[in-house]
Residue, then its C-alpha position, 0 to 999 in steps of 0.5 A: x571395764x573402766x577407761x581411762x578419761x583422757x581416752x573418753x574425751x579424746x574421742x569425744x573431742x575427735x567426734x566433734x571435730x569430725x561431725x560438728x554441729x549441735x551437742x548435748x549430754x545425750x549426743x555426747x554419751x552417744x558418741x562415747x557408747x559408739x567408741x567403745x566406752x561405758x560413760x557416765x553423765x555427769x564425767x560427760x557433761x565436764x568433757x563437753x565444758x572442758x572442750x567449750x572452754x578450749x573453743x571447739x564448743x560455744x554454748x548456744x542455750x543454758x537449758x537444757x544446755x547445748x553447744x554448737x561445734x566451732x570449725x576452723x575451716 
């Protein structure tokens, strides 16, 4: 089955924002497997650019890349 991609990042983002901390590609396809989806790396790594480049990531290393969650507390 093969879900919409506003679906995948929506639940993405929504992961983010209620566990914060460090993400990469792994905990980013994790998170997605644990909401149901079947996501792909690469499908993935765009979600977590597209929500850096919207503040709620700041990437902290360029390799292996990894971005650190953004709170608004």
């Amino acid at each position: 089955m093969t879900e919409p991609a506003a679906s995948q990042r929506a639940d993405l983002e929504r992961a983010v924002l209620t566990y914060g901390g460090l993400w990469d590609t792994e905990r980013g396809l994790r998170a997605l497997r644990d909401a149901g989806h079947d996501p792909q790396d690469k499908h993935t790594r765009q979600i977590l650019r597209d929500l850096a480049s919207e503040g709620l990531l700041v990437k902290v290393e360029d390799w292996p890349v990894r971005y650190k969650a953004v709170r608004a507390d």
